[in-house]
DOTOR-970181 format. One record per atom (N, C-alpha, C): residue in three letters; x, y, z. Coordinates in steps of 0.1 Angstrom, whole numbers, plus 5000, padded with zeros to 4 digits. Each point is the difference from the previous one (the first is absolute). Last residue first. Example, Ala and Ser with C-alpha at 12.3 -4.5 7.8 and 13.67 -1.06 7.14 Angstrom:
ser512849785071 ser500950115000 ser499250115008 ala500349434999 ala499150125000 ala500950125000 
***
This chain:
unk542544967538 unk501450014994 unk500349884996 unk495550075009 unk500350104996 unk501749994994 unk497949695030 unk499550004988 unk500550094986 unk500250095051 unk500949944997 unk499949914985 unk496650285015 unk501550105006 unk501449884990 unk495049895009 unk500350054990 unk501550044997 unk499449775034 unk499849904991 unk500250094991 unk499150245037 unk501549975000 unk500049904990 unk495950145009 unk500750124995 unk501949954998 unk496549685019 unk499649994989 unk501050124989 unk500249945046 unk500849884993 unk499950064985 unk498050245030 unk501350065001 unk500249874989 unk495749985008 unk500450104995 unk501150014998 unk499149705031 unk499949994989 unk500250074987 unk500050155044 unk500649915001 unk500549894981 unk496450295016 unk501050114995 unk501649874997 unk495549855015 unk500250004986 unk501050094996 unk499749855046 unk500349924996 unk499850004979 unk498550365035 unk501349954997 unk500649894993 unk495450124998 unk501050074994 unk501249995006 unk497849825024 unk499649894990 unk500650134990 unk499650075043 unk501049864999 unk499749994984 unk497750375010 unk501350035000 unk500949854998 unk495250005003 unk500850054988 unk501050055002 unk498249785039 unk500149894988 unk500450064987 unk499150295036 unk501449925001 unk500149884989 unk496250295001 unk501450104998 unk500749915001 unk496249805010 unk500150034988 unk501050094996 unk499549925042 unk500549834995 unk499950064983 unk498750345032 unk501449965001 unk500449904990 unk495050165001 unk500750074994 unk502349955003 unk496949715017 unk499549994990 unk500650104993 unk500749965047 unk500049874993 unk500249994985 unk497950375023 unk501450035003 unk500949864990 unk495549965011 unk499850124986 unk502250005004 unk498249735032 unk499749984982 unk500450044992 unk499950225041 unk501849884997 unk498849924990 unk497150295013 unk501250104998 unk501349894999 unk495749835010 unk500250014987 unk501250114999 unk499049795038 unk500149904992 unk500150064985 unk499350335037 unk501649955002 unk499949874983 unk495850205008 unk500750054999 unk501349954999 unk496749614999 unk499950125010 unk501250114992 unk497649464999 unk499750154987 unk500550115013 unk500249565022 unk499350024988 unk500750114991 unk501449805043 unk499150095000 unk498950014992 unk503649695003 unk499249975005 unk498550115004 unk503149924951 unk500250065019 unk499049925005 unk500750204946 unk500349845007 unk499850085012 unk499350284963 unk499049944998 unk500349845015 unk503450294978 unk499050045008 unk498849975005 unk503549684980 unk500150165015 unk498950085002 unk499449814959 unk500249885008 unk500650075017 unk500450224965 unk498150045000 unk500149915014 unk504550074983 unk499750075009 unk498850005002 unk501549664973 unk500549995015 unk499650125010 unk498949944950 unk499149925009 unk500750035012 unk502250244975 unk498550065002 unk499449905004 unk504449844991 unk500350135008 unk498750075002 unk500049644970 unk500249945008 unk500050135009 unk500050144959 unk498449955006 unk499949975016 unk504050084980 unk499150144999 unk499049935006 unk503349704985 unk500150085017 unk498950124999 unk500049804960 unk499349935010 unk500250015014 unk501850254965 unk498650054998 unk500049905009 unk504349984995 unk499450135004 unk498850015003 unk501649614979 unk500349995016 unk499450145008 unk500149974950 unk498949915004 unk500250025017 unk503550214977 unk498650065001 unk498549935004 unk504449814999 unk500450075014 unk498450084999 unk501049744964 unk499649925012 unk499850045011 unk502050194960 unk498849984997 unk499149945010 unk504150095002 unk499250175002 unk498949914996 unk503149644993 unk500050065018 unk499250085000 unk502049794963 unk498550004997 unk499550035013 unk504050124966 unk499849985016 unk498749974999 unk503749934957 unk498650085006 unk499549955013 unk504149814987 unk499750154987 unk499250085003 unk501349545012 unk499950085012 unk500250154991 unk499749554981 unk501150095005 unk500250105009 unk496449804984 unk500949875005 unk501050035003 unk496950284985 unk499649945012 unk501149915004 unk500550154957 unk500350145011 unk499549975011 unk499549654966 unk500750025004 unk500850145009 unk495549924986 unk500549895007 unk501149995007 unk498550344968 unk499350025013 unk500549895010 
***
């Protein structure tokens, strides 16, 4: 185990990028409640339509950045096999 870490054998990045995933998640729903919920108005229509916009966008864009970065991985991982092989 030690030594596949030390070698760089095993990535320990997907495992970090999922922790990063779930806490942009949160982070991305406090920010749109937090929108809606901010102003000088208070609470009005417009405040919660870019909340909710806020909230459903940030959570599509943080899973795309973030499955990119495991396809990214993915590929290493397939080409290690690839080249293991011969």
């Amino acid at each position: 185990m030690l030594k596949s870490f030390l070698n760089f054998d095993s990535m320990v990045t997907p495992k970090i990028i999922t922790v990063i995933y779930w806490l942009s998640i949160v982070a991305v729903i406090i920010g749109g409640f937090m929108s809606m919920f901010s102003g000088y108005q208070g609470f009005t229509f417009a405040n919660f339509l870019m909340g909710l916009g806020i909230i459903v966008g940030g959570v599509l864009m943080t899973r795309i950045y973030c499955e990119l970065f495991i396809v990214i991985f993915k590929i290493n991982q397939n080409l290690s096999k690839i080249a293991n092989r011969e």
